[in-house]
NUSE-543116 format. One record per residue (C-alpha): x, y, z. Coordinates in Angstrom, 2 decimals. Layout:
<sites>
       X       Y       Z
       X       Y       Z
...
</sites>
This chain:
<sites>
       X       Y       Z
    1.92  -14.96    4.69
    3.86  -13.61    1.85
    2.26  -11.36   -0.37
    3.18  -10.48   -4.21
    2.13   -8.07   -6.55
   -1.00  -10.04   -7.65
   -2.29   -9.14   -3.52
   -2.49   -5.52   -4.61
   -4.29   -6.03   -7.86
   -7.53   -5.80   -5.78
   -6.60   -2.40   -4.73
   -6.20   -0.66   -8.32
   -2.51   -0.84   -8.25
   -0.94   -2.04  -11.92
    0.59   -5.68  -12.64
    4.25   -5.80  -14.41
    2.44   -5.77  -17.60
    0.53   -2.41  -17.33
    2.97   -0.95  -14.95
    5.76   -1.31  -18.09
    2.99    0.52  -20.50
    2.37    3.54  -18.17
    6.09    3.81  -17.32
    6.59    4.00  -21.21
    3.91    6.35  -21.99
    4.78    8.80  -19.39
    8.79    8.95  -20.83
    8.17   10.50  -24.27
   10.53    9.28  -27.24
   11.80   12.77  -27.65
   13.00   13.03  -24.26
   13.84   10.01  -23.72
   15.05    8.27  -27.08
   17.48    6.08  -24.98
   14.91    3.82  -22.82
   12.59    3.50  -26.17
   15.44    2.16  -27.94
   16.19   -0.58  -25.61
   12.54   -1.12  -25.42
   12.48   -1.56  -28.91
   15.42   -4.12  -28.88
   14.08   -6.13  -26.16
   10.37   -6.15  -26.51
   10.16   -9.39  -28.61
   11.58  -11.17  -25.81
    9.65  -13.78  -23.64
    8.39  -11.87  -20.72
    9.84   -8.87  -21.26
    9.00   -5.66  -19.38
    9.93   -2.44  -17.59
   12.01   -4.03  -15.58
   14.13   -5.60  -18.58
   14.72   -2.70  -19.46
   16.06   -1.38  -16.04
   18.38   -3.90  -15.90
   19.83   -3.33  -19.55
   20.09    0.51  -18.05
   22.10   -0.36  -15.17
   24.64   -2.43  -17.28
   24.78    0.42  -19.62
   25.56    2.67  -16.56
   28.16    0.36  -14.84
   30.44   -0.20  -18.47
   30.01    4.12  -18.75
   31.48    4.55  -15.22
   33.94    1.69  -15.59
   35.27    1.82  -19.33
   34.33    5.02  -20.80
   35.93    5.05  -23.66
   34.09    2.08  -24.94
   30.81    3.34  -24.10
   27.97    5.11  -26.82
   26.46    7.28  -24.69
   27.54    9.38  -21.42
   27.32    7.95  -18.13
   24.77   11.00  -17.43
   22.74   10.51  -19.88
   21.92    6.70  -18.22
   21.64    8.06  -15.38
   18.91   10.41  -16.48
   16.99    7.93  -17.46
   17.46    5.22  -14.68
   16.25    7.86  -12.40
   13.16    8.97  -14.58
   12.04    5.14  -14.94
   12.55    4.35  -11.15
   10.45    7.43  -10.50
    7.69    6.33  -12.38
    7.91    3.10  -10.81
    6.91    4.29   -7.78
    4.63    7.09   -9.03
    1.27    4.67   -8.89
    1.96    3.28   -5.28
    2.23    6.46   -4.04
   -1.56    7.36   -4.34
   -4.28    5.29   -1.96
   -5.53    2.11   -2.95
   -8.83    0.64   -2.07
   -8.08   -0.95    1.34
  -10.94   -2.79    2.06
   -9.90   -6.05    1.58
   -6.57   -5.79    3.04
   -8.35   -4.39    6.15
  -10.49   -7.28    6.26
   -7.30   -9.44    6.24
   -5.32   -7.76    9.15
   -8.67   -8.52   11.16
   -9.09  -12.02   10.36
   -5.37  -12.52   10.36
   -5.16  -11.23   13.95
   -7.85  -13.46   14.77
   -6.86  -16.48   13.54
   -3.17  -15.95   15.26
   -4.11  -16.53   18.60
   -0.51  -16.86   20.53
    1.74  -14.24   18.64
    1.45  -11.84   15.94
    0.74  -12.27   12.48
    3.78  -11.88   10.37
    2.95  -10.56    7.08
    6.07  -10.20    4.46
    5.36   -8.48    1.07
    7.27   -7.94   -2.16
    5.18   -4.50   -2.75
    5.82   -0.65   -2.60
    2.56    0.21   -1.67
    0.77    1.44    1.67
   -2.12   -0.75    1.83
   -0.94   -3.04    4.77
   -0.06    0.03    6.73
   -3.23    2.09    5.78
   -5.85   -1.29    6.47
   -3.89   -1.79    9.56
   -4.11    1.96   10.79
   -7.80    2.02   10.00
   -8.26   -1.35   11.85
   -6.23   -0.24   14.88
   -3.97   -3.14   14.51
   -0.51   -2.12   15.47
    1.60   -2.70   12.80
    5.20   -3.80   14.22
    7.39   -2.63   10.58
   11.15   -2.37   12.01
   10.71    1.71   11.98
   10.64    3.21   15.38
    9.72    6.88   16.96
    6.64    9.52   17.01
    7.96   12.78   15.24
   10.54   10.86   12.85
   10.31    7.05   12.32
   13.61    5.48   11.82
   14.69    1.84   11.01
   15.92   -0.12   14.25
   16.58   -3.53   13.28
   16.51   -3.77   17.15
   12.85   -3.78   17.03
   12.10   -6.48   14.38
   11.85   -9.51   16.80
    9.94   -7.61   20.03
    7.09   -9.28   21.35
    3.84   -7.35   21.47
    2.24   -6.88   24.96
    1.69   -5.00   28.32
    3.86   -6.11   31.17
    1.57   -7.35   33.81
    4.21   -8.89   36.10
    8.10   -9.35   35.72
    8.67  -11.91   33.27
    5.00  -12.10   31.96
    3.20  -10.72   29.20
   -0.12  -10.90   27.68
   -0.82  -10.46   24.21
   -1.66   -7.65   21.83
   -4.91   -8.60   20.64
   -4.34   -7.33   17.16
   -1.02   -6.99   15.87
    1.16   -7.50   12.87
    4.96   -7.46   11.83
    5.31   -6.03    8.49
    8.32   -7.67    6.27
    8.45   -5.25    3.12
   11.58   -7.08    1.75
   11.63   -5.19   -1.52
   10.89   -1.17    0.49
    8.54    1.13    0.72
    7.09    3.97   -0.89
    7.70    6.32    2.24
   11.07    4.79    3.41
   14.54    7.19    2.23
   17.83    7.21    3.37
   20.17    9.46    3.99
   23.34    7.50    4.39
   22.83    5.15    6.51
   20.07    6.35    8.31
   16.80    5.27    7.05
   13.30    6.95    7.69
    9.57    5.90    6.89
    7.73    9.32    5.95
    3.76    9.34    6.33
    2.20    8.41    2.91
    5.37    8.75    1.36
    5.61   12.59    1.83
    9.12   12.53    1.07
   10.31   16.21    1.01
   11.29   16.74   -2.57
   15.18   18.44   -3.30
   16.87   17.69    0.26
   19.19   15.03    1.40
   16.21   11.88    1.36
   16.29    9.46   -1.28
   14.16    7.05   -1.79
   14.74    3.51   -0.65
   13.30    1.08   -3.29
   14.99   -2.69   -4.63
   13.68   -1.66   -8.29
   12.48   -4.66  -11.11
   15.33   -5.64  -12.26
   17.48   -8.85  -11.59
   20.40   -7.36   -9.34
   17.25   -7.24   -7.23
   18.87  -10.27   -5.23
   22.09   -8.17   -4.35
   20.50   -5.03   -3.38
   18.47   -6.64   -1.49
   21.66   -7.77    0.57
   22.27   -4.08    2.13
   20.56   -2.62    5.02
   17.39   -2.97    6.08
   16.81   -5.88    3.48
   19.19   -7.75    4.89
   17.77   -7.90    8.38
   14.18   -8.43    6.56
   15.26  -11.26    4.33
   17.12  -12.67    7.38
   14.02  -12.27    9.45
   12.12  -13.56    7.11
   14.40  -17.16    6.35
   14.30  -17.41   10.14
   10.49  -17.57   10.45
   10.22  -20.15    7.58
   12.92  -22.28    9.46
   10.19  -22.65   11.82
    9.10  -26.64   12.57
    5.50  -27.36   11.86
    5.02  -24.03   10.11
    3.06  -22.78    7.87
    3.39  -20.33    4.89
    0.64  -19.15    2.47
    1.83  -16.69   -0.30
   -0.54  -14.84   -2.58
    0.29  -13.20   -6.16
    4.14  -14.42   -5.67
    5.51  -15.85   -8.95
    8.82  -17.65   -7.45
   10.38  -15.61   -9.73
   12.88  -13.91   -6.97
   15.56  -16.38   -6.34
   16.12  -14.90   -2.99
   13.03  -15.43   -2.09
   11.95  -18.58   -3.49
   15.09  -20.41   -2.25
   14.06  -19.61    1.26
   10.50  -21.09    0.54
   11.66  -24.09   -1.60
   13.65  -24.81    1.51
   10.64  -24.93    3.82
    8.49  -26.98    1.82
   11.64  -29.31    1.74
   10.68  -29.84    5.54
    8.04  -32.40    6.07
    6.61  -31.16    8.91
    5.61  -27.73    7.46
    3.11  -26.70    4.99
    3.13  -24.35    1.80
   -0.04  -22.82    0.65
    1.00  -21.63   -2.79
   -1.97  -19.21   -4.83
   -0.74  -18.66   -7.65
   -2.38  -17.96  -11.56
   -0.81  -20.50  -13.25
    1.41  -22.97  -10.93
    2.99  -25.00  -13.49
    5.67  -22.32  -14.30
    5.65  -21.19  -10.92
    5.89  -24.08   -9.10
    8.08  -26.79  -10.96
    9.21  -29.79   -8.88
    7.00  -28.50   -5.39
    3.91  -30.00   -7.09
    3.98  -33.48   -6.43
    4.96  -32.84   -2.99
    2.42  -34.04   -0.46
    2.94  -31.28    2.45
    2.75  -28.46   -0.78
   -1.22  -27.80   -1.66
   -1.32  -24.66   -4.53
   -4.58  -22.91   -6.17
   -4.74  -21.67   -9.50
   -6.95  -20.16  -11.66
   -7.97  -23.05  -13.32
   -7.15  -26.44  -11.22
   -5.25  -27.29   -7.72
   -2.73  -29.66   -6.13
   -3.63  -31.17   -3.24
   -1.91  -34.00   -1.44
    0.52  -33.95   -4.36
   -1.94  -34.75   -6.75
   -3.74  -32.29   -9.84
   -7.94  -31.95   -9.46
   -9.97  -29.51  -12.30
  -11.80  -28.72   -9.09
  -11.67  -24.71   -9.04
  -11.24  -23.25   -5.38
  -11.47  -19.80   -6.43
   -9.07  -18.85   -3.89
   -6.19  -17.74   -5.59
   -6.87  -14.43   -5.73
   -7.06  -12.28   -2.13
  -10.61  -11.12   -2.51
  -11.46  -14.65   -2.61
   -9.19  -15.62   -0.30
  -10.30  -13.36    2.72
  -13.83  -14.86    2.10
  -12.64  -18.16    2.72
  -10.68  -16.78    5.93
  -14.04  -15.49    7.21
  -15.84  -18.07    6.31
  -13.42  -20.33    9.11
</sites>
């Protein structure tokens, strides 16, 4: 299961739209005249948000460092408020969601994957899978070993959970999920190449931690090329590479190529089946419609078999979803 931000709307955590108006609102004009002048220039584009605005930022920022004396404003100045915006980016994930339904999910999920763990990949900053899994006593396999510190082991991404009960045999973990977070984490910051999850994302404030986010914006595909997305997004191609497989993703929009590709790819496959929910498919979803093994919800009508129906499932959002699940 992949899940986008639409997965955590249940929870109280913003969508792009209001998450560009409280990032705006919390960087006054007088401090920060630079981001509401690009806001002002780009605003009146199609689907523009926070994260256009990022992105104009860090092109700003790379023609300061690398031709200077073309630039209109100092390199620091950018800088300022690249770091201000990607702070309040992560300022709402940081406090606790309602996790009700997502712990509902890890349960049914656990039960419904009865000969390996459920693998659950998300494109979110937030806690929630973590926190419903804790609460649930599902062990939550994330790529982050240790007790006192937990650091990133790419070593531990493809373990198998159980208890050895003889050599060469192992029995399941009765509830257990691997965690994908391809975009970060809240509580995961680096300092050079070491990375580290922090509890609730009680990072300490003025040391040597950063924090370890792919931000909005689109260079999102590159970053998320470097350590540990790499071995996520790797992971995660892998597992869709699967034969007779199957993939549902929630609140995605197909809007991250280096994503996407990876899924087109699988629903190129026959034998393997893409549950799409999605809001509104037809700009999400062009060419995967018509596709027989591809069945996607929306708000308002469904694909199934590769042909439309007005019928309305309901399921597209994850409230509605888990219902369904516990319903099985």
């Amino acid at each position: 299961m992949l899940l986008g931000a639409g997965a955590s709307a249940c929870a109280g955590y913003p969508l792009m739209a209001t998450l560009t108006e409280q990032v705006l609102a919390s960087l006054a004009s007088e401090e920060f005249p630079l981001v509401h002048k690009v806001w002002d220039s780009v605003k009146g584009e199609a689907g523009a948000n926070i994260e256009t605005v990022l992105g104009w930022l860090y092109s700003l920022l790379h023609v300061c460092q690398t031709t200077p004396d073309v630039a209109c404003v100092e390199a620091s100045e950018v800088e300022r408020c690249v770091k201000a915006i990607e702070q309040e980016i992560a300022r709402p994930f940081l406090g606790v969601g309602d996790t009700s339904v997502h712990r509902r999910l890890m349960v049914r999920m656990c039960h419904l994957n009865a000969r390996a763990p459920a693998v659950v990949a998300t494109c979110n900053y937030d806690l929630l899978v973590e926190r419903a899994c804790e609460a649930e006593q599902v062990w939550c396999l994330d790529g982050f070993v240790g007790s006192c510190q937990r650091k990133w082991s790419v070593e531990s991404l493809p373990l198998w959970v159980g208890t050895v009960e003889e050599p060469r045999r192992f029995r399941r973990h009765e509830k257990a999920v691997r965690l994908l977070k391809v975009h970060g984490s809240v509580s995961w910051a680096t300092d050079g190449d070491e990375v580290v999850a922090f509890p609730d994302g009680a990072i300490p404030e003025g040391g040597k931690w950063t924090r370890r986010l792919v931000y909005p914006t689109p260079r999102k595909a590159g970053e998320s090329f470097g350590e540990p997305y790499s071995s996520l997004l790797r992971h995660f191609t892998g597992l869709t590479d699967r034969p007779n497989g199957l993939l549902v993703t929630l609140g995605f929009s197909y809007r991250d190529s280096h994503l996407a590709g990876p899924i087109r790819q699988f629903a190129s496959k026959a034998d393997r089946t893409l549950v799409a929910l999605v809001q509104r498919p037809e700009g999400a979803l062009p060419g995967l419609l018509d596709q027989r093994n591809v069945i996607c919800v929306g708000e308002d009508k469904a694909w199934v078999d590769g042909r439309p129906t007005d019928e309305k499932l309901g399921i597209w959002q994850l409230p509605e979803l888990v219902s369904f699940l516990e319903a099985l």
